[in-house]
LOKEPA-411483 format. One record per residue (C-alpha): chain; y, z, x; residue in one letter; residue number from 1. Coordinates in steps of 0.001 Angstrom, whole numbers, plus 524288, in hexadecimal, padded with zeros to 5 digits. Example, Ala and Ser with C-alpha at 12.3 -4.5 7.8 and 13.67 -1.06 7.14 Angstrom:
unit = A, c2 = 7EE6C, c3 = 81E78, c1 = 8300C, code = a, pos = 1 $
unit = A, c2 = 7FBDC, c3 = 81BE4, c1 = 83566, code = s, pos = 2 $
END
This chain:
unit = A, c2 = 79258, c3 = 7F143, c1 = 7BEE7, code = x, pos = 1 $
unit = A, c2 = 78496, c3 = 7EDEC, c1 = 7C26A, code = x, pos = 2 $
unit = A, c2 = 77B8D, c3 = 7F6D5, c1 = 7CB20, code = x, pos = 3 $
unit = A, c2 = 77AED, c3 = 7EBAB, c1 = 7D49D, code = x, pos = 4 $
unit = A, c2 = 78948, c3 = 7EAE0, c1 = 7D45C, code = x, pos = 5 $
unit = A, c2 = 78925, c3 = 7F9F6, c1 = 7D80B, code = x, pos = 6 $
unit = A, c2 = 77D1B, c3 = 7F807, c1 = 7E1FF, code = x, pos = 7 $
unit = A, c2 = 78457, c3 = 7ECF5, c1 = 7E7F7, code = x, pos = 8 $
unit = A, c2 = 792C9, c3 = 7F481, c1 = 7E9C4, code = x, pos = 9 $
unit = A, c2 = 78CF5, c3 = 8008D, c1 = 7F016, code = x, pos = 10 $
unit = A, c2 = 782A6, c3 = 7FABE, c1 = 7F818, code = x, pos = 11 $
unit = A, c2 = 785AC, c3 = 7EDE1, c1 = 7FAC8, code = x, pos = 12 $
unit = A, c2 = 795F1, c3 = 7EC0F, c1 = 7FB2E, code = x, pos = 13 $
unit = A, c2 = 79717, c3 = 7F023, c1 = 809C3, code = x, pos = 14 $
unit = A, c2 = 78C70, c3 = 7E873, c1 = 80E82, code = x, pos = 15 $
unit = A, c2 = 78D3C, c3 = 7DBCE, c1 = 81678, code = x, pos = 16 $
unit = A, c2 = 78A7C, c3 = 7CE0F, c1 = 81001, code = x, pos = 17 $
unit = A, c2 = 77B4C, c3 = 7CF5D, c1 = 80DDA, code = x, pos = 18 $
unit = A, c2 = 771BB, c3 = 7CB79, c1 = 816D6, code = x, pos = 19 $
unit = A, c2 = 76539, c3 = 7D1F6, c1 = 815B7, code = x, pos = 20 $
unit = A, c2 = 75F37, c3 = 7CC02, c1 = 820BB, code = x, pos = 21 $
unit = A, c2 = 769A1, c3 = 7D119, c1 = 829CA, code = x, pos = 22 $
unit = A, c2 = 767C2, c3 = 7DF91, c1 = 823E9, code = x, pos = 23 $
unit = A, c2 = 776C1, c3 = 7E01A, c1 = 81F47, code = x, pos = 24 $
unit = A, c2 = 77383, c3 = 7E120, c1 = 812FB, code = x, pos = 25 $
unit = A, c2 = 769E9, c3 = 7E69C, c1 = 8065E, code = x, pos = 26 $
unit = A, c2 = 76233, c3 = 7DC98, c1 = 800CD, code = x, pos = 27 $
unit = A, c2 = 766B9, c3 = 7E2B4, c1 = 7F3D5, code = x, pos = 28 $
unit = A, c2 = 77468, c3 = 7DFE7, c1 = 7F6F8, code = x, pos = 29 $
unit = A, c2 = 771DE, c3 = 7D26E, c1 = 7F6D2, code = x, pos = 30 $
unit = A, c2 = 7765B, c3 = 7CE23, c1 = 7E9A6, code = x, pos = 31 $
unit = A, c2 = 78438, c3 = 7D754, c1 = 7E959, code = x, pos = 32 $
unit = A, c2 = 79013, c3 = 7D138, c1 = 7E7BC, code = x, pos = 33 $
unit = A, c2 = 79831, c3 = 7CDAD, c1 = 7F1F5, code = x, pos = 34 $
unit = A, c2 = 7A4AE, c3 = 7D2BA, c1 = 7ECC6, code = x, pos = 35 $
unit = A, c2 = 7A684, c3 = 7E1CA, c1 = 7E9C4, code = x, pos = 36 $
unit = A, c2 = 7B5DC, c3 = 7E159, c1 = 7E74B, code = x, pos = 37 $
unit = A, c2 = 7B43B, c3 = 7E647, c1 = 7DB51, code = x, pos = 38 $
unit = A, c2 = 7AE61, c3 = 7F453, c1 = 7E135, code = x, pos = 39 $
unit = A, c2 = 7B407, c3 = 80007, c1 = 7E896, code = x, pos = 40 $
unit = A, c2 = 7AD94, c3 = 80B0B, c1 = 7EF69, code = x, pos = 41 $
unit = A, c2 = 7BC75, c3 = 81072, c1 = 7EBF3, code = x, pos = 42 $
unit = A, c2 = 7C658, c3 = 811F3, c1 = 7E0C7, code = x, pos = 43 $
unit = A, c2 = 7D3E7, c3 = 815CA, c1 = 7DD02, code = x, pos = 44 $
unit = A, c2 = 7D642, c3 = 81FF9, c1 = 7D235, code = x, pos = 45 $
unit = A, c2 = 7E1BD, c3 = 82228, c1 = 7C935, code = x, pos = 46 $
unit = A, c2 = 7E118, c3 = 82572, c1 = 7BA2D, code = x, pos = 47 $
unit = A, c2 = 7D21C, c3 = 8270C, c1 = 7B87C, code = x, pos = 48 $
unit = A, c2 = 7D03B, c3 = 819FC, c1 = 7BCB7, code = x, pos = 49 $
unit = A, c2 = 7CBCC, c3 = 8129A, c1 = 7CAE6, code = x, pos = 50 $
unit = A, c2 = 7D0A5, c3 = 808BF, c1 = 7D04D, code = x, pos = 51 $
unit = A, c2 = 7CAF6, c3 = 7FED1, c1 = 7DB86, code = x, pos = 52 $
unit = A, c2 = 7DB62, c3 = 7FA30, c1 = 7E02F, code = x, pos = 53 $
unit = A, c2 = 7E7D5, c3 = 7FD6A, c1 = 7E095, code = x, pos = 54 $
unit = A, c2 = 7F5AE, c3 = 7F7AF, c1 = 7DE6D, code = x, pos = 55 $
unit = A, c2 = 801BA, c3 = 80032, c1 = 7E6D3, code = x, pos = 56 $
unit = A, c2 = 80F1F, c3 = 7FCF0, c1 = 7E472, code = x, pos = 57 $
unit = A, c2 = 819A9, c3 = 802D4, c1 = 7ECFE, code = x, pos = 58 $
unit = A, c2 = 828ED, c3 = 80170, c1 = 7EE1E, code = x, pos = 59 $
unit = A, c2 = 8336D, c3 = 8063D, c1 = 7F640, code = x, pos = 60 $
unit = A, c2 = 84207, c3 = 8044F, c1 = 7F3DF, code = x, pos = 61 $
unit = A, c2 = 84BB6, c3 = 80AC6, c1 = 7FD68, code = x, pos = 62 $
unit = A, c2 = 85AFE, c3 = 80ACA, c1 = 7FD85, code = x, pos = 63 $
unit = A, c2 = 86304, c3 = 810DC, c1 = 807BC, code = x, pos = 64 $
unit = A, c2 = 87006, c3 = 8104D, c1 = 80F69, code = x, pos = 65 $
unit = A, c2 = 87459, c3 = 81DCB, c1 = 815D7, code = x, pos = 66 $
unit = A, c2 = 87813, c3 = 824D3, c1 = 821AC, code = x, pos = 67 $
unit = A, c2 = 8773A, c3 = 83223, c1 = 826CC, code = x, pos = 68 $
unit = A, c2 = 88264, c3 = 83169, c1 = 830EA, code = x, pos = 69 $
unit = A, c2 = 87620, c3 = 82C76, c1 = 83B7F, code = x, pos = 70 $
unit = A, c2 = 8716B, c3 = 81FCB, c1 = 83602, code = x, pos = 71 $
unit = A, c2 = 8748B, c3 = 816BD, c1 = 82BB6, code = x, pos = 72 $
unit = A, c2 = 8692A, c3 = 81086, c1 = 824A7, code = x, pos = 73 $
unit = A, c2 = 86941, c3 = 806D9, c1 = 81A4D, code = x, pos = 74 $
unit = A, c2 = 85C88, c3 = 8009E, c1 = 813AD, code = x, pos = 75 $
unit = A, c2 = 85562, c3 = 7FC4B, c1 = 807C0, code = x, pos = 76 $
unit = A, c2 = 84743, c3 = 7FA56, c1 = 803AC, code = x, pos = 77 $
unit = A, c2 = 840C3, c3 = 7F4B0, c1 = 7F76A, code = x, pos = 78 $
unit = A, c2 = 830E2, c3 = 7F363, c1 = 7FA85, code = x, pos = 79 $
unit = A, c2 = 825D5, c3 = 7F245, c1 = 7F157, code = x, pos = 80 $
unit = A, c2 = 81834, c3 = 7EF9E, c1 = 7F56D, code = x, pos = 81 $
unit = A, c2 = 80A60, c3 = 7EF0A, c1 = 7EB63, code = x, pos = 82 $
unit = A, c2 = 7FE36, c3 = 7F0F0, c1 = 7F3B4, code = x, pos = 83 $
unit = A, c2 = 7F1DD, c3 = 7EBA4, c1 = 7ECCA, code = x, pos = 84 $
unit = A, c2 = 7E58A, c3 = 7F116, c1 = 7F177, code = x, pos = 85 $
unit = A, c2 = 7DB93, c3 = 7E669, c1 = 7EAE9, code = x, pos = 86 $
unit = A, c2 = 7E17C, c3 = 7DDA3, c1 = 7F42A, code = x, pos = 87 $
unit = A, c2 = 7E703, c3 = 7E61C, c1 = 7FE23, code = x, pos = 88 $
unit = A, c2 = 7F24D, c3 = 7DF43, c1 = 7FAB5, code = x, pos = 89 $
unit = A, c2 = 7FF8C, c3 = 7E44A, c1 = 7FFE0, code = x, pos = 90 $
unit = A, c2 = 80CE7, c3 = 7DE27, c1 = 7FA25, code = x, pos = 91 $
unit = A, c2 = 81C7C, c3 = 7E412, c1 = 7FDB1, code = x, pos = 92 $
unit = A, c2 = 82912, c3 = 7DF56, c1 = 7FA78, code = x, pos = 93 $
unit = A, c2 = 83604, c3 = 7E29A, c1 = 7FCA5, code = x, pos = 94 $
unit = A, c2 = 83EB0, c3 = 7E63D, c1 = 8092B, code = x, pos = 95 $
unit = A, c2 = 8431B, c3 = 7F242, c1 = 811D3, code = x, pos = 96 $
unit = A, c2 = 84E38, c3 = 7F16B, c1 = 817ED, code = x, pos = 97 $
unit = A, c2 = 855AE, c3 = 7FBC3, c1 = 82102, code = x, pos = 98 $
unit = A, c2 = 86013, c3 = 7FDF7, c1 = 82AA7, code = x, pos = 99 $
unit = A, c2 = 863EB, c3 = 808CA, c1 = 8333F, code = x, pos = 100 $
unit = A, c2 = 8720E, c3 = 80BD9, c1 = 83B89, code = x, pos = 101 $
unit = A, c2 = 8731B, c3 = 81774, c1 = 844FB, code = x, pos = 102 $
unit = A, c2 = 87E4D, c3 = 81C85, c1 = 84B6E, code = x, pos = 103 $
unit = A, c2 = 87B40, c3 = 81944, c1 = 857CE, code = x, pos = 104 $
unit = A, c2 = 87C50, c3 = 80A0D, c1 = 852BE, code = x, pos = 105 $
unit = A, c2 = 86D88, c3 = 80632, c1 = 852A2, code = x, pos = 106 $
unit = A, c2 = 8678F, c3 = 7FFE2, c1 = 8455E, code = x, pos = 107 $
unit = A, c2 = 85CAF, c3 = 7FD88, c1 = 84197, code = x, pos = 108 $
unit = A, c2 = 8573C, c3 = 7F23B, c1 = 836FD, code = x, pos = 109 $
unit = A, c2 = 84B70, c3 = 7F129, c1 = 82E1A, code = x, pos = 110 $
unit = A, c2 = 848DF, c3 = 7E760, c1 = 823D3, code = x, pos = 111 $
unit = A, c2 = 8390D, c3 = 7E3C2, c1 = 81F2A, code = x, pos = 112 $
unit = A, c2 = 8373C, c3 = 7DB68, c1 = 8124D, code = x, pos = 113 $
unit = A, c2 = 82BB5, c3 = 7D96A, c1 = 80BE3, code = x, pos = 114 $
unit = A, c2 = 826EF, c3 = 7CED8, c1 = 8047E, code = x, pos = 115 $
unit = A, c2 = 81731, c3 = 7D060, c1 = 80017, code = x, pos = 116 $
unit = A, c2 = 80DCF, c3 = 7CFFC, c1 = 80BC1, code = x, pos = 117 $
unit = A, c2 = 8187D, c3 = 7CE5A, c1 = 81651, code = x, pos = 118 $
unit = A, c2 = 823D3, c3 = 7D602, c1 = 81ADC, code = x, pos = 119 $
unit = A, c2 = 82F29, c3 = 7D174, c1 = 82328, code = x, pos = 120 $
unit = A, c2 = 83689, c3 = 7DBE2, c1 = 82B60, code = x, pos = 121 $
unit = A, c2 = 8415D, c3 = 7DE80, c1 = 83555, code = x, pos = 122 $
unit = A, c2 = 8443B, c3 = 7EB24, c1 = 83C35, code = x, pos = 123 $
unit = A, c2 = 84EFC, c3 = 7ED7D, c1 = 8494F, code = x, pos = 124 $
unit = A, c2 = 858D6, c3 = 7F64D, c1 = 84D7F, code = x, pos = 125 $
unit = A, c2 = 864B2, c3 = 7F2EA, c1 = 85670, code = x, pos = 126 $
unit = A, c2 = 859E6, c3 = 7F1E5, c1 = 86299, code = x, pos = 127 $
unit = A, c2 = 85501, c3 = 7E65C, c1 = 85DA9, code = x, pos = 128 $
unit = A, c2 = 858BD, c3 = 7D883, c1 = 86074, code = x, pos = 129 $
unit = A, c2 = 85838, c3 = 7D3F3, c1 = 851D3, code = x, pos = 130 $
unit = A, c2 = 861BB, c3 = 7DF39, c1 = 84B83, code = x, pos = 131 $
unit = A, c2 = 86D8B, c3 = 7D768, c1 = 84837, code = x, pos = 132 $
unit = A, c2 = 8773A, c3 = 7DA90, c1 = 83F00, code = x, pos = 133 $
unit = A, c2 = 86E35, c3 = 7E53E, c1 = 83625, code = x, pos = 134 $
unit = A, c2 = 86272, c3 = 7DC86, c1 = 835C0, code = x, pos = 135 $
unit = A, c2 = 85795, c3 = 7D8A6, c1 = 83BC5, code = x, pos = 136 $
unit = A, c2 = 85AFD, c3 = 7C998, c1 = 8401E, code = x, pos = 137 $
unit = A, c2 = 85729, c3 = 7C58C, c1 = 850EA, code = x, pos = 138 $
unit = A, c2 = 86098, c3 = 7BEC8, c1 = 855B3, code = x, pos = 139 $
unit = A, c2 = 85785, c3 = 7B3B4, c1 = 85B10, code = x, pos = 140 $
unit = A, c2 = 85152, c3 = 7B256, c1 = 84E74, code = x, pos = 141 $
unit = A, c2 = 8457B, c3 = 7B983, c1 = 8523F, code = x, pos = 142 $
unit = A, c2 = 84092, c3 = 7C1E1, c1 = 84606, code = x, pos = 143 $
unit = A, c2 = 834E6, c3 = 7C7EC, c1 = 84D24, code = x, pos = 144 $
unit = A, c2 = 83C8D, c3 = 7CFDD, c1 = 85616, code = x, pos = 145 $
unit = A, c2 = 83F4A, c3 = 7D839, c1 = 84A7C, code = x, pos = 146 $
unit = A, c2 = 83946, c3 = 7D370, c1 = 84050, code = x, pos = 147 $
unit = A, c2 = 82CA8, c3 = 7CFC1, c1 = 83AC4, code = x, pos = 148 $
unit = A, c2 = 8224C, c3 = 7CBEF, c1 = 82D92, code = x, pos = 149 $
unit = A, c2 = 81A33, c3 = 7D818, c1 = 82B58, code = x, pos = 150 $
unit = A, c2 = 80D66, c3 = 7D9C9, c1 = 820D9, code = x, pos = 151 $
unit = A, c2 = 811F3, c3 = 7E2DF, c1 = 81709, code = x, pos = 152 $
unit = A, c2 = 80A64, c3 = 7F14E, c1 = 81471, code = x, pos = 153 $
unit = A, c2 = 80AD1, c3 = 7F719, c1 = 80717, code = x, pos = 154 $
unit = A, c2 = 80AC3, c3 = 80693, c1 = 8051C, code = x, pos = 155 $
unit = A, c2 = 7FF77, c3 = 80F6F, c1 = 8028F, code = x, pos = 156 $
unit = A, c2 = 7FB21, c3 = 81092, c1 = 7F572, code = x, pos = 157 $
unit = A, c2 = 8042F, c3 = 81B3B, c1 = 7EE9E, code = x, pos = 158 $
unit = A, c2 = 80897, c3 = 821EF, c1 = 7E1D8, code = x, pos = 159 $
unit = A, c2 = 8161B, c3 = 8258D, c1 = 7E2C6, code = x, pos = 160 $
unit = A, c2 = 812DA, c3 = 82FB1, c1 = 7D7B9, code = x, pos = 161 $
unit = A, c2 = 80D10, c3 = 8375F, c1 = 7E46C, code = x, pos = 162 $
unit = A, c2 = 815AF, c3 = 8444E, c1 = 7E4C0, code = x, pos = 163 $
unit = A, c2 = 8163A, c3 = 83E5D, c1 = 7F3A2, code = x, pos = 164 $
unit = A, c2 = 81A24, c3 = 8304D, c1 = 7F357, code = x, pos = 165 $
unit = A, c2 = 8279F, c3 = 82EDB, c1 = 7F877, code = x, pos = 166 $
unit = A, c2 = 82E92, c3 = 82A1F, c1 = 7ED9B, code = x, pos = 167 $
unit = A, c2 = 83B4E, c3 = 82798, c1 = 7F501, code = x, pos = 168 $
unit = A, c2 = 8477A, c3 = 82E1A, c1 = 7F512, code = x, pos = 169 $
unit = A, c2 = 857D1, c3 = 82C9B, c1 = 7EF55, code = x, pos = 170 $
unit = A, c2 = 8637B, c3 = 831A7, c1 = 7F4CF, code = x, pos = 171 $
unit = A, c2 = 86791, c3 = 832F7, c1 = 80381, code = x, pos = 172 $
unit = A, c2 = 85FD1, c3 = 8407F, c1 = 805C4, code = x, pos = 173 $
unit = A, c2 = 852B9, c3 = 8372F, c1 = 80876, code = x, pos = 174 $
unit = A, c2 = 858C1, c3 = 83306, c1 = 814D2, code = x, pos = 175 $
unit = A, c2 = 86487, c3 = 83B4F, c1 = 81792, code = x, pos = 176 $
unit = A, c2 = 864D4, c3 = 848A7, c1 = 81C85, code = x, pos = 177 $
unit = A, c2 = 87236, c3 = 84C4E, c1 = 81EE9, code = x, pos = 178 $
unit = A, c2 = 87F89, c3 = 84D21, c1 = 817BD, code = x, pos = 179 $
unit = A, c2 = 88627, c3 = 84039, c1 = 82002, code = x, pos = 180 $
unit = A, c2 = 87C69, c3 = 837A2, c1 = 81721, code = x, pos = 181 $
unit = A, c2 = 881B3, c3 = 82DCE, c1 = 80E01, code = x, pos = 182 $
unit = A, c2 = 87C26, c3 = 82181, c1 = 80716, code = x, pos = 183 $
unit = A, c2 = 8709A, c3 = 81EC4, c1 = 7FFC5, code = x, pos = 184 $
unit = A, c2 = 86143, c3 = 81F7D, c1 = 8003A, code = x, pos = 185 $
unit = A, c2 = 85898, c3 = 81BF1, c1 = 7F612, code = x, pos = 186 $
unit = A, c2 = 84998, c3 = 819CE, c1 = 7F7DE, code = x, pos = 187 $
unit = A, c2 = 83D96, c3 = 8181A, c1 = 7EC5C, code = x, pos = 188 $
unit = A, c2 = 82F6F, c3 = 81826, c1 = 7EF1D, code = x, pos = 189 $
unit = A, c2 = 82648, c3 = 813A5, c1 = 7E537, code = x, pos = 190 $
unit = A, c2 = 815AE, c3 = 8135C, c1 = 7E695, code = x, pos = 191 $
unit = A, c2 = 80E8C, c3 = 80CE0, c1 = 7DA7B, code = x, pos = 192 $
unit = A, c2 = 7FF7E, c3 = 80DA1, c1 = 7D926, code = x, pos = 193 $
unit = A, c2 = 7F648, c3 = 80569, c1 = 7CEAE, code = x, pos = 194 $
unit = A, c2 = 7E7DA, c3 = 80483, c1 = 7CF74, code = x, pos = 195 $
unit = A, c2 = 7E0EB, c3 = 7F737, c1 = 7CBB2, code = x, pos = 196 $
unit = A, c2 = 7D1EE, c3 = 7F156, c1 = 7CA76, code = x, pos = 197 $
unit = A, c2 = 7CBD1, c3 = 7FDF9, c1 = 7C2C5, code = x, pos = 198 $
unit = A, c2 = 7BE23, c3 = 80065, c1 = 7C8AE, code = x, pos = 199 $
unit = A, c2 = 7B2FE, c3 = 809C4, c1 = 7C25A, code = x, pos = 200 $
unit = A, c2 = 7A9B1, c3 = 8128C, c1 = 7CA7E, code = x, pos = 201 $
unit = A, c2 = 79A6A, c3 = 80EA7, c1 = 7CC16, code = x, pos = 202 $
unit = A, c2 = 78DBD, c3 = 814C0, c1 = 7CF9C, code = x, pos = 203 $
unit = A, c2 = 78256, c3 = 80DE4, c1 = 7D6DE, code = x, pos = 204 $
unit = A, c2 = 77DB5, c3 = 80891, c1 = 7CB49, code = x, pos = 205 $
unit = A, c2 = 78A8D, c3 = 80232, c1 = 7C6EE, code = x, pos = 206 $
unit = A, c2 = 78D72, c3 = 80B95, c1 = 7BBEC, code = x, pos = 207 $
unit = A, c2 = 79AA9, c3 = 80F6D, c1 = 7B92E, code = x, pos = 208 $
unit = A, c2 = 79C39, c3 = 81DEE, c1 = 7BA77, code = x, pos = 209 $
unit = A, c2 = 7A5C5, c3 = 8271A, c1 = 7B9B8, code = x, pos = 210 $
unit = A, c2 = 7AF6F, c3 = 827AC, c1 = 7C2BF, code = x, pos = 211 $
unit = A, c2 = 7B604, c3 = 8363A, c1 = 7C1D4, code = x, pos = 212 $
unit = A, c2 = 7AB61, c3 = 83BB6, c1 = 7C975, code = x, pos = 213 $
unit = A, c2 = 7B379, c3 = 837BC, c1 = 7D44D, code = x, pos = 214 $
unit = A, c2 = 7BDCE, c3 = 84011, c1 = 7D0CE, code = x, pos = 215 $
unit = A, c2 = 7C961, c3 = 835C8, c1 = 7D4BF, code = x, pos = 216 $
unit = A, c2 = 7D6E3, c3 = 83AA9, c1 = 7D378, code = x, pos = 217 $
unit = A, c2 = 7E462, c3 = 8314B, c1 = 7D47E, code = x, pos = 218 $
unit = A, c2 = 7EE04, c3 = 83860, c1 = 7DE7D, code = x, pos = 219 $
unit = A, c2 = 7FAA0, c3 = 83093, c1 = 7DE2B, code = x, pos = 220 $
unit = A, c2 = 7FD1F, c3 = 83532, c1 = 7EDAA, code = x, pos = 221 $
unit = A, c2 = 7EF3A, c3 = 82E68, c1 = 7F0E1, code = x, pos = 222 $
unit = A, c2 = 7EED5, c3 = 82450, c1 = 7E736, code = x, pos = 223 $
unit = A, c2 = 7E640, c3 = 81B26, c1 = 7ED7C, code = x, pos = 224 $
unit = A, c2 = 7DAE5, c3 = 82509, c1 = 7EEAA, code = x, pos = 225 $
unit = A, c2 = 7CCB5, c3 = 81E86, c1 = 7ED6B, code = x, pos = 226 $
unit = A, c2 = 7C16A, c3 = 824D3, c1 = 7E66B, code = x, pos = 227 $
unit = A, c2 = 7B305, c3 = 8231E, c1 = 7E804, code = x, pos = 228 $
unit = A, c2 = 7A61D, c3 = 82633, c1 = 7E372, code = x, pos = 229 $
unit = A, c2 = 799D9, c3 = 827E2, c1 = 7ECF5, code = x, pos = 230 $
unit = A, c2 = 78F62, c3 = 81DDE, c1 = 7E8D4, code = x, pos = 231 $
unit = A, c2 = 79B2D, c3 = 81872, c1 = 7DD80, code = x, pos = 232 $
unit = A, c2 = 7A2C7, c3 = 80C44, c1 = 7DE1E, code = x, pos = 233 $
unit = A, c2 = 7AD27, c3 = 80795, c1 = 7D6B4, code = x, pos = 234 $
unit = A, c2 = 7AF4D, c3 = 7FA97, c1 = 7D0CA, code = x, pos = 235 $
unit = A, c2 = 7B913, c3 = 7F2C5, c1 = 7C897, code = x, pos = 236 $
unit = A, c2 = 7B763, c3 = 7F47A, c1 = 7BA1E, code = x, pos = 237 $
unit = A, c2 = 7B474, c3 = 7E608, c1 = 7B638, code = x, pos = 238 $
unit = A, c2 = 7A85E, c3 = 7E50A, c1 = 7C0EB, code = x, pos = 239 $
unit = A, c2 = 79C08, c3 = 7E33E, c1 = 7BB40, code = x, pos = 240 $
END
């Protein structure tokens, strides 16, 4: 890391393309790169080491077919989604499916599959037009009334190590609350965390310093906490 590097990052970085004669910019920010990627004001923390990105994986599998003398409910899930924050990149596969009889002869239907980027997914009850025989089909061949192509979302970044995190649950007491339930329920939450691009922390000058002046702790119930130093940057280790 050069001092110019380090002049550049925290004086330069946020400043429009230069153009001295329009007064945008320092004549001495002239010569600076164009592309500060490789920088953070910011960084992750876990294991005495920072870290500019992050990789979350997350999965949900869910069995179930009870009743509790009210409603009958049958359903299954198997969902796992990585969320990649170099790229902002979100990915989820799998399906969710799940159906619901009452008493009183109303149902309802849900069933969303995922396949990368894109999610398809139907949802009625006996009100609508397109429930027919337990799924979600119109009978003119019109999908939209109940159907439709979603973008799909990818959880928060987690650590299901968190005391918290809801790891799921077994057995029919997770739903069930009286003696007239029978069936099945099973249900598993999982939250993966890994940290990638390893970054060092930087004065003005573009010396390495330090870092545990900054006193950064990993906290598996906030595991995406950021860290900073005033008048500090960080930067990946192979800059320079």
């Amino acid at each position: 890391m050069t001092p110019k590097e380090a002049y550049c990052y925290l004086n330069c970085a946020n400043l429009p393309p230069c153009s001295a004669a329009a007064g945008d910019c320092t004549a001495c920010c002239k010569d600076c790169p164009k592309d500060y990627s490789n920088f953070s004001d910011t960084a992750y923390y876990k294991d005495g080491v920072f870290y500019k990105n992050f990789i979350s994986d997350n999965s949900s599998f869910r069995q179930e077919e009870w009743s509790d003398t009210i409603d009958y409910k049958v359903g299954s899930a198997n969902i796992k989604s990585t969320y990649k924050s170099k790229n902002n990149e979100c990915l989820v596969y799998g399906s969710n499916i799940s159906q619901s009889d009452f008493d009183d002869g109303d149902s309802t239907f849900t069933n969303s599959i995922y396949n990368g980027t894109k999610g398809y997914g139907c949802g009625c009850d006996t009100n609508d037009v397109c429930f027919v025989g337990a799924r979600c089909i119109d009978p003119n061949g019109d999908a939209d009334l109940c159907c439709g192509i979603f973008t799909t979302s990818c959880g928060t970044c987690a650590d299901d190590t968190c005391e918290t995190f809801d790891s799921g649950c077994i057995g029919l007491e997770c739903v069930c609350n009286d003696d007239g339930c029978y069936g099945f329920y099973s249900e598993v939450n999982t939250a993966k965390i890994s940290f990638v691009d390893e970054v060092h922390l930087y004065d003005s000058k573009g010396e390495e310093v330090d870092p545990s002046f900054i006193g950064a702790s990993y906290d598996p119930c906030a595991p995406c906490a950021t860290w900073s130093a005033a008048c500090h940057f960080f930067a990946v280790v192979s800059i320079g």
